[in-house]
C-alpha positions as CSV (number, residue, x, y, z in Angstrom):
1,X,30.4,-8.6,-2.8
2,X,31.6,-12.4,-2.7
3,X,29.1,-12.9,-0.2
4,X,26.8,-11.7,-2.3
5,X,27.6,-13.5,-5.6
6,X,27.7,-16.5,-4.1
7,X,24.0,-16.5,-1.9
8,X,25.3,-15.9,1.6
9,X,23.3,-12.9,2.4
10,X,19.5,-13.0,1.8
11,X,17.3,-10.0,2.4
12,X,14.1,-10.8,4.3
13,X,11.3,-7.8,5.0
14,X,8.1,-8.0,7.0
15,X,5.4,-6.1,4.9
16,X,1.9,-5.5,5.7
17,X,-0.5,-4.9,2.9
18,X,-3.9,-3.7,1.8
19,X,-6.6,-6.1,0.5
20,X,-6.3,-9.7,-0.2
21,X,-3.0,-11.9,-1.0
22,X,-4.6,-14.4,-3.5
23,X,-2.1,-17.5,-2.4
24,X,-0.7,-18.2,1.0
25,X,2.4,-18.3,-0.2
26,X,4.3,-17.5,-4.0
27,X,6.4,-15.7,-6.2
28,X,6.3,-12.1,-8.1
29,X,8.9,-12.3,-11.5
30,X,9.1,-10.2,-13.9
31,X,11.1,-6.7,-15.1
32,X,10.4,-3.5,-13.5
33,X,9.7,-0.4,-15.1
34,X,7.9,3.1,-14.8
35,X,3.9,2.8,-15.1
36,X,2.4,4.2,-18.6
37,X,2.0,7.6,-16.0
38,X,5.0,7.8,-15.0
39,X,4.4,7.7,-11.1
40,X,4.8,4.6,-10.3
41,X,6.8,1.4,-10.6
42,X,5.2,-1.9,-12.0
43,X,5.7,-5.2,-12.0
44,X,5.5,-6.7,-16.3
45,X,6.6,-9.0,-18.3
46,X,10.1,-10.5,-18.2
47,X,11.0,-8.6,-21.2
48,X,10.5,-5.4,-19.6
49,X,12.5,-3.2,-17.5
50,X,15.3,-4.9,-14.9
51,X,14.3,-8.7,-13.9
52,X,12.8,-9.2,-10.4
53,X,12.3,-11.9,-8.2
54,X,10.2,-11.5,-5.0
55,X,8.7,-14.3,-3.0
56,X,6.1,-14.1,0.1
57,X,5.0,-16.4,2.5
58,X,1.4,-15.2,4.2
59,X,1.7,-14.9,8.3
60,X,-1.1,-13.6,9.6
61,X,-4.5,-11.5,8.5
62,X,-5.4,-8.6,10.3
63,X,-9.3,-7.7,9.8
64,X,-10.3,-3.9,10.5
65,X,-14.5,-3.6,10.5
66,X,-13.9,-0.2,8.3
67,X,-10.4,-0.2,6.2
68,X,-11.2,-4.5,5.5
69,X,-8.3,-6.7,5.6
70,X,-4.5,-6.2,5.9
71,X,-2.2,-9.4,5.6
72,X,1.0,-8.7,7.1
73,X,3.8,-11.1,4.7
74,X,7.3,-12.4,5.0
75,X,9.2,-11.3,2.0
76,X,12.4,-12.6,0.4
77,X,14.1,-10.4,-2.4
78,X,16.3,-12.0,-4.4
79,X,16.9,-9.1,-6.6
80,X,17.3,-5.4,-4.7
81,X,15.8,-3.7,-7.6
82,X,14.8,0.4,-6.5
83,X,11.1,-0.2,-5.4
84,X,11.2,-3.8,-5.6
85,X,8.5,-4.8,-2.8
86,X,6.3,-2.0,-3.4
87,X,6.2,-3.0,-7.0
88,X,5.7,-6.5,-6.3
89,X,3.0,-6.0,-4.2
């Protein structure tokens, strides 16, 4: 928990997504929250839900001549919010 408080461990994921990343590299803040249907979680405003702080870093794009593209991204959480990357992205 020290460790924690004070930056020492950082938690880095590997994700590969579907469609286009519009920046090679960024952040994602905000709160999370349910959607307005209830099944899913979103990324809104800071006012809403629990802050979050995600940032990505673009490594390579996979192309696929049926499903399109899939950019695989280095991702730092900085908060470890319940659904955090899937939110996020």
């Amino acid at each position: 928990r020290l460790q924690e408080r004070r930056g020492a461990i950082t938690k880095d994921y590997v994700a590969i997504v579907g469609g286009t990343v519009p920046k090679a590299a960024g952040r994602v803040a905000g709160g999370i929250c349910l959607s307005r249907d209830r099944t899913s979680y979103v990324i809104r405003g800071k006012k809403s839900g629990k802050s979050v702080l995600t940032t990505y870093k673009r490594l390579a794009v996979a192309e696929h001549s049926t499903l399109g593209t899939f950019p695989s991204l280095s991702l730092r959480l900085f908060t470890g919010r319940k659904h955090q990357i899937r939110a996020s992205m």
